[in-house]
KENU-96915 format. One record per residue (C-alpha): residue in three letters; y, z, x. Coordinates in steps of 0.05 Angstrom, whole numbers, plus 5000, padded with zeros to 4 digits. Layout:
// residues N
ALAYZX...
END
This chain:
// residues 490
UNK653537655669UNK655338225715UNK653838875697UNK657939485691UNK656840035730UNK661440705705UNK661841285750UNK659941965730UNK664642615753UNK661743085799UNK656143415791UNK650343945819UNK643643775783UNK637644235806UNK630543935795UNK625444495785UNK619044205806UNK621943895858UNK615843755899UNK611243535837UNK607942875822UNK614742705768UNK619842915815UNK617042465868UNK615441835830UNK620741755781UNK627242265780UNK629042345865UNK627341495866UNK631441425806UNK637141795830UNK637041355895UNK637640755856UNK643741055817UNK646841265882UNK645640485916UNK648940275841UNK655140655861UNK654641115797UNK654041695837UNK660242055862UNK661642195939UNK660742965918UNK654842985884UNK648943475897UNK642243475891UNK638744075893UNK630844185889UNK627344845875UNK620144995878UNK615445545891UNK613145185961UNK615845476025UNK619944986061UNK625844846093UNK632244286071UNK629543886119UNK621843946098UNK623843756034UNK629143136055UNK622642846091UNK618242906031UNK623942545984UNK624942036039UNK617841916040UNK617841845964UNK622641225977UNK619040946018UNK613840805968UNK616840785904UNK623440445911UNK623439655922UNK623539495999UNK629339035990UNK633839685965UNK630640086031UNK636940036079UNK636240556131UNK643440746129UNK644140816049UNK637641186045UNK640941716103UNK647241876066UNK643341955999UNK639242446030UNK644742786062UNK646043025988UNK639943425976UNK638544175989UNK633044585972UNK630945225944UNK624145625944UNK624245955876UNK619646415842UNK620746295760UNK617846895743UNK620847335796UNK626847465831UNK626247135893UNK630746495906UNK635446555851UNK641846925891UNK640946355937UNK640545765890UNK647046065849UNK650046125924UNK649745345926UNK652845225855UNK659144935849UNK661445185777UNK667844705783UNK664044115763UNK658243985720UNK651644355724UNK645344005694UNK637744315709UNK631843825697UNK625044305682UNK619843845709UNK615744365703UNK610644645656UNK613244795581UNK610645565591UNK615445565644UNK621845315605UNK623446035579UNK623046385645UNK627545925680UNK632545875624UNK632646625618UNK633846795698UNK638946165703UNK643146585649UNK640947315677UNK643947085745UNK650546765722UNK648446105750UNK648145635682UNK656145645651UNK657045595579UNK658244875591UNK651144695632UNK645644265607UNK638044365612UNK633243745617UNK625543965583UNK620543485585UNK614243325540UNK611143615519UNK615243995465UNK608944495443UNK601944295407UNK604044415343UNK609744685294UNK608145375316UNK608645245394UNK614544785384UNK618845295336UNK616845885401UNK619045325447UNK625545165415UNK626745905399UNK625746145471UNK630645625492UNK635445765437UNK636046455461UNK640146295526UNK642745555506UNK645945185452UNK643344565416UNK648344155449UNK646144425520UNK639344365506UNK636943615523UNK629543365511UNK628042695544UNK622842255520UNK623341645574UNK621641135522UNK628241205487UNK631041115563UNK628040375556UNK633339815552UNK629239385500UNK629640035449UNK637540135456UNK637739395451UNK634339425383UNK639539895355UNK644739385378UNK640638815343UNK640839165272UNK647639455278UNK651538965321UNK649638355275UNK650138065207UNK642837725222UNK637938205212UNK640238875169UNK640838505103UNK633538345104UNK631638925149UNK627039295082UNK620739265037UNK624738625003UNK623538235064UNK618838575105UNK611438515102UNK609139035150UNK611039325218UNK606039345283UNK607839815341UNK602239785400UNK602340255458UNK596839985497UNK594040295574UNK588939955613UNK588340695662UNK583841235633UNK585341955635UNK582441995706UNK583942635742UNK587642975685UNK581642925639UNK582243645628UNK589143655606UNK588543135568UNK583143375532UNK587143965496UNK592143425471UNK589242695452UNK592442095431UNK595842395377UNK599843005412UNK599942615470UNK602841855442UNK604241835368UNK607842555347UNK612842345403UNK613641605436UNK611441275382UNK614441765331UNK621341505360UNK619140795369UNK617340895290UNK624141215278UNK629140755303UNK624940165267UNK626640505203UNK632640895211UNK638540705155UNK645440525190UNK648541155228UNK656041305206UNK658441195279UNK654641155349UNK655141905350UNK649042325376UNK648142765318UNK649342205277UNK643341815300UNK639042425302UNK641042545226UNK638341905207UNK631641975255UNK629742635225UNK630842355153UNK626141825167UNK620342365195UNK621642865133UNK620342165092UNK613641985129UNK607242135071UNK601942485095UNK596142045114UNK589141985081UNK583441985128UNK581341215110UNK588240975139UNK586241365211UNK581141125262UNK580441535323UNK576441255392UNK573141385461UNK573140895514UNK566240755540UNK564440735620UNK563140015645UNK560439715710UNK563339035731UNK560438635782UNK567638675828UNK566839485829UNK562939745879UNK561940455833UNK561540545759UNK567740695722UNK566241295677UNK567141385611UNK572341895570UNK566342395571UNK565442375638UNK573342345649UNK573742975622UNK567843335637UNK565943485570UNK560643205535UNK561643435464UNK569143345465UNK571242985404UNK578642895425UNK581142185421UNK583941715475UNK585341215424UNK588841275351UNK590940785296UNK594440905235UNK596540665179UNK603740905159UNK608040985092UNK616041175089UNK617341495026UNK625041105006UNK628040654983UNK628740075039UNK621540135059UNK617240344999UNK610239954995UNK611939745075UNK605639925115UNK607640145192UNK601640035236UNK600540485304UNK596040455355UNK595540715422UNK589740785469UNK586940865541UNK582740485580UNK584139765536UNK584739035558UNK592038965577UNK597839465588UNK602939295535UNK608039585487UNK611139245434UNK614239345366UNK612538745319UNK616838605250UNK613238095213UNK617037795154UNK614637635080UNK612836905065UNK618636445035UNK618736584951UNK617635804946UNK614335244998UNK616034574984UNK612234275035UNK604734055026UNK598934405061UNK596633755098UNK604533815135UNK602834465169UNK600035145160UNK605235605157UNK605636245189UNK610036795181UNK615936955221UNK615537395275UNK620437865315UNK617438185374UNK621138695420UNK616638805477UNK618039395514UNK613139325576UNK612138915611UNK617438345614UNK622338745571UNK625738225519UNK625437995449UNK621537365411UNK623237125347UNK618136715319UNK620436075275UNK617735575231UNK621534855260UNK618234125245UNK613533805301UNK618133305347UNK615632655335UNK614332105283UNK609232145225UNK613132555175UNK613933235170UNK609433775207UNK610334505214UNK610034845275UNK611535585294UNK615935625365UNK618536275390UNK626036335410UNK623836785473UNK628537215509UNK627537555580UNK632237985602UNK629937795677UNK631937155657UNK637637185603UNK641137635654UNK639437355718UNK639837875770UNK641838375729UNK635538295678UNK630338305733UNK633638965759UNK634739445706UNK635340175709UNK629240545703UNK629041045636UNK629341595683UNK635941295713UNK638641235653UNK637241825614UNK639742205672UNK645941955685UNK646742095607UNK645942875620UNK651642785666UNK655442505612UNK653642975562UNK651042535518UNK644942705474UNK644942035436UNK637341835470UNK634642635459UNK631242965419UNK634343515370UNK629544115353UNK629344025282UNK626743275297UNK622443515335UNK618844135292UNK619343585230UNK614343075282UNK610143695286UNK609543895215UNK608243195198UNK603343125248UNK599543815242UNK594843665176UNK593243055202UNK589343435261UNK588144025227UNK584243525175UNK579243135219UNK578343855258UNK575944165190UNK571443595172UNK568543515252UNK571742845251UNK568042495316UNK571341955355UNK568541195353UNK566540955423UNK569240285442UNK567639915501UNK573539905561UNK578039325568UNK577339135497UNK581939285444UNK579539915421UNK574340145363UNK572439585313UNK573340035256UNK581939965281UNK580739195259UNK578239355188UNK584239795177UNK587239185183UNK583238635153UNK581939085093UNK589738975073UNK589238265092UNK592238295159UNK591538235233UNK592638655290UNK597138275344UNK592538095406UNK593838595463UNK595738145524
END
């Protein structure tokens, strides 16, 4: 299977934050891989701005550098690397004052598209949009990229959106979360939609329950503190897994149109029920000491320097969609730091057939599965009931039907865009299909708001669970309580 690879027209995208931890790691190694793809026109520019003082070519050695380590050695060819960095220029930029803006509107090419990524903080996002439109540099047809996070609540969010509404439109205005960028998710919309297979049984009729897993084996590390004002919940579930949850649930869209997606997203968050405290369980990874470390590795507490915090680094749930398709469904999420593997997965798992006509003695059956794993190994598994090979009459056995992109594609499966790649090359396009919308994103929040506000009130502390396990044990009886199990994390 070869792969497609469309062109986008010309374009001048400025990265603010051009010299931050993001811009080096993902977006200026992303873009590289789009330009060695051929999707990138001969005239397009790359522009960074920052508040450090440097020069074009200060700034070409720190993204060539950033190539160096975090695109594959076998896409490092000397020559290919020089003409991609050719493309970049560089602006010193104050974004609350005035210096660096006549020059950065001096290098903007208003004759083809303009996009500007804010990879910068969120209390930033108003003060750049407002001088990009002060200075003529953003046209009526420019797009903005803001990243996550969108506020800390429905109050910060609706300030957010409303500071951005007052120099863009809606359909300028483009807020990535990377895990819609993920091939596996897009892939699942094509499942459901593209085939007669699954949509007829895709409801409470069919489906027993629904299991998505977010699961990190780092801890917070160095950004203890800043993770400490947000917690699993701001930080995982009212966004990544919030859209994880969303296209899971969705009904059909009219047409693959981006409002028309987003219309069916934000009817499945304004249908979430709010969530008693028995169906929650909140965590805090313990330190541990294995005999290959030479030095401890601390716990949350001492991650974040704080050792009354009662923020959460891990968070499972137990989920209800108030509708028609999915009424008495129970969605499970979990997410956590600092647990036995790093995996994320959504996991359908199907009601038992009305009738067995098979004895217990030929096999116990087990339910059918379909997994969509999203890291690592991107692909799906669907899990089926077949009969043993062999003689001796008739036993059951459960066998996955296991697809790898990497190796259902070859080449092209074991080389897939990044999100980042993607989703960028998206805002080129100008299409807003794999963004958020502002009113999805205030309905997350006011969803998501009494749930905190609730265990703040009533001085809700975390359980403490040991690292590398699979989080707090009071997650499994959330769980077992309903007669189910949690998936192992592996």
């Amino acid at each position: 299977m070869v792969s497609r690879i469309i062109p986008v027209d010309a374009f001048d995208l400025v990265i603010f934050g051009a010299t931050g931890d993001l811009a080096n790691r993902k977006i200026f190694p992303g873009l590289f891989r789009r330009f060695l793809a051929g999707q990138m026109p001969d005239d397009a520019r790359l522009i960074g701005a920052a508040r450090t003082e440097q020069s074009r070519e200060e700034f070409q050695a720190q993204i060539r550098a950033a190539i160096k380590e975090f695109v594959s050695p076998s896409k490092q060819d000397s020559a290919q690397i020089d003409a991609f960095i050719s493309r970049l220029h560089y602006v010193p930029i104050d974004a609350r004052g005035e210096a660096g803006w006549p020059e950065l509107k001096a290098l903007i090419r208003p004759e083809v598209i303009n996009a500007f990524y804010f990879s910068v903080a969120p209390a930033l996002f108003g003060d750049l949009a407002e001088r990009l439109k002060a200075y003529g540099i953003a046209g009526d047809d420019a797009r903005i990229v803001v990243e996550k996070p969108f506020g800390r609540d429905l109050a910060s969010a609706r300030a957010l959106n409303k500071s951005l509404a007052e120099h863009f439109e809606e359909h300028q205005i483009y807020r990535i979360d990377h895990y819609l960028g993920k091939e596996t998710v897009q892939n699942l919309m094509a499942v459901r939609f593209a085939n007669i297979l699954f949509e007829p049984i895709w409801n409470s009729q069919y489906i027993d329950h629904v299991q998505i897993t977010v699961a990190e084996t780092v801890g917070v590390g160095g950004r203890g503190s800043y993770y400490d004002k947000s917690g699993a919940m701001r930080d995982m579930v009212q966004n990544h897994l919030m859209q994880l949850l969303c296209m899971i649930a969705m009904e059909p869209p009219y047409h693959f149109d981006p409002d028309a997606v987003r219309d069916e997203k934000l009817k499945v968050i304004r249908a979430l029920q709010p969530v008693p405290p028995q169906d929650i369980v909140r965590g805090q990874y313990l330190g541990w000491h294995r005999e290959d470390q030479d030095t401890p590795m601390p716990g949350y507490l001492e991650d974040c320097e704080d050792p009354h915090s009662k923020t959460e680094s891990y968070i499972a749930m137990k989920v209800h969609i108030a509708n028609w398709r999915w009424k008495n469904t129970p969605f499970y999420l979990r997410t956590g730091k600092r647990l036995r593997a790093r995996t994320s997965e959504i996991a359908i798992t199907f009601k038992e057939p009305p009738h067995s006509i098979f004895d217990e003695a030929e096999g116990s059956w087990q339910p059918n599965q379909l997994v969509i794993r999203l890291q690592p190994n991107e692909g799906m598994n669907l899990k089926m009931m077949i009969k043993e090979p062999g003689p001796g009459g008739m036993r059951l056995k459960q066998v996955p039907l296991d697809m790898s992109f990497a190796q259902a594609l070859g080449e092209e499966g074991a080389d897939m865009p990044d999100a980042y790649e993607r989703l960028i090359m998206d805002v080129i396009r100008g299409n807003q299909t794999l963004f958020m919308r502002g009113d999805e994103v205030e309905a997350a929040w006011a969803w998501t708001d009494p749930i905190i506000q609730g265990w703040e009130e009533r001085g809700d502390t975390p359980r403490p669970y040991d690292s590398g396990t699979t989080g707090p044990d009071d997650a499994l009886m959330l769980m077992h309580r309903d007669g189910r199990r949690w998936r192992h994390i592996k």
